[in-house]
N, C-alpha and C positions, 0 to 999 in steps of 0.2 A: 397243464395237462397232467393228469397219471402219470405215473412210470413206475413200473417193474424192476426187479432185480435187472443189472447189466453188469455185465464184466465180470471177472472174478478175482480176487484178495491172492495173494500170495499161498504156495503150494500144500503149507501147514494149515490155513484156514478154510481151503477147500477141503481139505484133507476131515475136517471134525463134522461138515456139512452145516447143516440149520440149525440141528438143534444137534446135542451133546458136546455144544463148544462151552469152556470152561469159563467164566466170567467173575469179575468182581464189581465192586460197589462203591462208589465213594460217595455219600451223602445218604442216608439212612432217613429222608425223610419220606412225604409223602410222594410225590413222583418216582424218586427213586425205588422206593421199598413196593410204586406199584408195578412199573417195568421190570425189576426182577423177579418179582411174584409170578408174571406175567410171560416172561421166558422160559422160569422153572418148570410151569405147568407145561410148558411147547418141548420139554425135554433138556434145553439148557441146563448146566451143573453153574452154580455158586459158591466159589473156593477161599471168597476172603469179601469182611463188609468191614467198612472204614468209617470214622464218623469223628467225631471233638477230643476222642480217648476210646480205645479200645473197651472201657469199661463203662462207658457213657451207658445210661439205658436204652436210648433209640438204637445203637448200633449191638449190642448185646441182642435186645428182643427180634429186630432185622436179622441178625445173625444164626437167632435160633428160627427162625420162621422160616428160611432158606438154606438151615445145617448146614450151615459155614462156619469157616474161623472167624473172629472178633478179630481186626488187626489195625497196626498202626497205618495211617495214609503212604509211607515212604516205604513201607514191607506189601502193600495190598497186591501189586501187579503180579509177583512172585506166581507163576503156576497159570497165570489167566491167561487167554489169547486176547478175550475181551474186557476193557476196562471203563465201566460206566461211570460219568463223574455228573453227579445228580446235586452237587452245591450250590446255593446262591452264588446268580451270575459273578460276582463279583469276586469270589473265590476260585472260581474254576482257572485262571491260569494256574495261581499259585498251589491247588489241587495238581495239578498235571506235572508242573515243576519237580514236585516234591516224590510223586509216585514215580518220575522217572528214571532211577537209579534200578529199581526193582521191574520194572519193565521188560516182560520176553522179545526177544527179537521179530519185529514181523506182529505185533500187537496191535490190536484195534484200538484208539481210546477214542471214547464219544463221548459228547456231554447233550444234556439234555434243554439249552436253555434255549428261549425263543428270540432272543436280543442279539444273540452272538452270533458271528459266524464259525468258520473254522481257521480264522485269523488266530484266535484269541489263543491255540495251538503254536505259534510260532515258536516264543521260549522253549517251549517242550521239542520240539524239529530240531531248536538250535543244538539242544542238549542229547538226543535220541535222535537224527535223521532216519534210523531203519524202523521204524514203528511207526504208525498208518493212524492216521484221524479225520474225524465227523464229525457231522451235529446229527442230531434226529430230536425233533420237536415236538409230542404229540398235541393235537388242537382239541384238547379234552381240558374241563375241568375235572379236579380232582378235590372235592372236599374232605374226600374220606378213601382209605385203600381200596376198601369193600368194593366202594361206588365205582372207584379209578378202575378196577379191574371189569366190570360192567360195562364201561363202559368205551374204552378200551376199541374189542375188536368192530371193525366198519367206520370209527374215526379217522380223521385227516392227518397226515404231521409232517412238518416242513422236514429236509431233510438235504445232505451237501458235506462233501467229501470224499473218503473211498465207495465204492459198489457195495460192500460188504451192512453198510447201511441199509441199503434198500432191502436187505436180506434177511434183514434185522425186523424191520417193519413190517415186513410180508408175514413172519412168521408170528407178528405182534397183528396183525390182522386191519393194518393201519393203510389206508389211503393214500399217498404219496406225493408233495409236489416238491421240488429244486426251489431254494430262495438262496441266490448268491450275496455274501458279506453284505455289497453294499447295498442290498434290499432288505437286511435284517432287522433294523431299528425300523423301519416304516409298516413291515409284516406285524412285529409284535406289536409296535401300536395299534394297527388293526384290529391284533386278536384281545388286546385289553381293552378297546372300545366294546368289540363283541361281546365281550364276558363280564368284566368289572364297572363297564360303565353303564350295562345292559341292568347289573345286577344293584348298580345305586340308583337310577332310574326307577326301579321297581320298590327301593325301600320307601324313596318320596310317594308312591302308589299307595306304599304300607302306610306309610304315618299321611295322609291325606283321605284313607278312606278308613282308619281310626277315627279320626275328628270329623268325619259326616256322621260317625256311626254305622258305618256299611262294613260286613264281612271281608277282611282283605283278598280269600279265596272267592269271592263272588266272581274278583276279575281276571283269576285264572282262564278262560273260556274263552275270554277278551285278546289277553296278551298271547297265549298261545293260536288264538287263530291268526291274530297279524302277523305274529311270526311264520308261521305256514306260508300266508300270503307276501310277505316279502320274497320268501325263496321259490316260490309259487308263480309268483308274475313280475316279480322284480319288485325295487321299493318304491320306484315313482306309481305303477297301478295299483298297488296295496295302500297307499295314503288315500286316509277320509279325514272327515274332520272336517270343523268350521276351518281351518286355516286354508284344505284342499278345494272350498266354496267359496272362500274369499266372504264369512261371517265375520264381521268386524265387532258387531254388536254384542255377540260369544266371548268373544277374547277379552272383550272391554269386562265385561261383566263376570270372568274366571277371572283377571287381576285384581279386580277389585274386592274378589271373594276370599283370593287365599289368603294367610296370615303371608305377610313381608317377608318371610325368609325360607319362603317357598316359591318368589316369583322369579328370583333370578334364573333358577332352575327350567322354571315354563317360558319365560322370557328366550332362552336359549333356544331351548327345541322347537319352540316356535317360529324362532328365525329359519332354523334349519329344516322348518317342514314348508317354510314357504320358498328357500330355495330348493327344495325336493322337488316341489309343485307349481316351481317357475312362476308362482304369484305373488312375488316382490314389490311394492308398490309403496307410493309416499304415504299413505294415511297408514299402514303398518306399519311404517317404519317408526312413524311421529306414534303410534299408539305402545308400540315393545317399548319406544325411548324414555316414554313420560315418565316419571315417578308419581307417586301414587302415596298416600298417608302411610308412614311407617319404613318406608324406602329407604335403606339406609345412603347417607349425600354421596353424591357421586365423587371426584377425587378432579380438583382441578387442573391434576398433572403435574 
């Protein structure tokens, strides 16, 4: 379910309110550079952005675009109450570690990754137990800043840790739900099937309706109404399709159509629309298993 700001952070973070809290940066790329863009306009101040070297370009042009200082990671917390660590997951303890010398008492630090919880925080507790930590996740793609800031307010984003989070989102105009640690690897898988596996899905779209010779935006109209209709009626009423009819003769005759290194791709989804559509049955199973001219051999284990 939703949830709202609860609780409040400690008496210095009440104290700045929603927005004129002082913040820094640690990862100057594209998420991070669009969540401070994104508070700055909400009236938040930007006091230090951090990045590979203080003179790095991302973190330089970051710095100027939010009239801050350019700073090292281990100097950044210096001045912030709030410290955003916007690194690749796998950076972010050793991010947190590093900025923790320079850390105000009573600091927020979040990071923004969808994998992690607010575990990955511990080294940093061991090291600073008075300073206060989150996740906050937005469920947006971000190709581009412009786009990420568009996009932005009315999105979802996981979130967990202090209150002071939810406070964060609210005023980022974000949707809210709680995914505790040990739901955190299962959530992001989720949200990379939704996004990146949505978005390879649609290239095999692109290069299959190249080699018909059909416009690839023909099937803009197509893909956008099922997805309407997924969130619409759910995904089991939104499925059509020979597979939702139980056309076997369709299917036989799409395998046989495509070039070979595009069926393992259909082979799959096909599977997976016929457990969607509870139409699992031996002649489909023996027709997805055949190989077919060009098939690359299967592996005898």
């Amino acid at each position: 379910m939703p949830i709202g700001p609860t609780g409040q952070g400690p008496q210095e973070a009440v104290a700045e309110g929603r927005s004129g809290a002082q913040f820094a940066l640690i990862g100057p790329g594209r998420a991070g550079a669009t969540v401070a863009l994104a508070l700055l306009a909400r009236g938040y101040v930007a006091v230090a952005v951090a990045g590979r070297a203080p003179d790095a370009p991302s973190t330089t042009a970051t710095a100027a675009c939010l009239d801050a200082k350019p700073a090292l990671v281990s100097k950044a917390g210096k001045g912030a109450s709030i410290v955003i660590i916007a690194t690749p997951d796998a950076a972010i303890e050793g991010a947190a570690t590093t900025v923790a010398p320079s850390l105000e008492a009573h600091a927020l630090v979040v990071h923004l990754a969808g994998s992690l919880g607010v575990g990955v925080f511990d080294p940093l507790l061991a090291l600073r137990p008075d300073v206060r930590v989150g996740a906050l996740h937005p469920l947006q793609s971000m190709p581009s800043v412009t786009m990420g800031l568009d996009r932005l307010p009315g999105s979802w984003a996981a979130i967990a840790g202090d209150p002071q989070v939810a406070e964060i989102a609210e005023a980022l105009e974000l949707r809210t739900f709680v995914v505790p640690d040990e739901q955190r690897a299962r959530y992001h898988a989720t949200a990379v099937v939704a996004s990146n596996h949505l978005v390879a899905l649609l290239g095999q779209v692109e290069r299959l309706a190249a080699s018909a010779g059909v416009p690839f935006e023909a099937f803009a109209p197509l893909a956008e109404s099922s997805l309407a209709n997924v969130f619409g009626l759910g995904a089991r009423a939104a499925l059509t399709g020979p597979i939702s009819r139980g056309d076997l003769a369709t299917v036989a005759a799409h395998l046989r159509e495509l070039p070979p290194s595009e069926r393992d791709a259909y082979r799959a989804l096909a599977r997976e629309a016929a457990r969607l559509a509870d139409n699992r049955d031996n002649a489909l199973d023996r027709l997805l298993a055949d190989l077919l001219p060009g098939d690359p051999p299967t592996d005898p284990g």
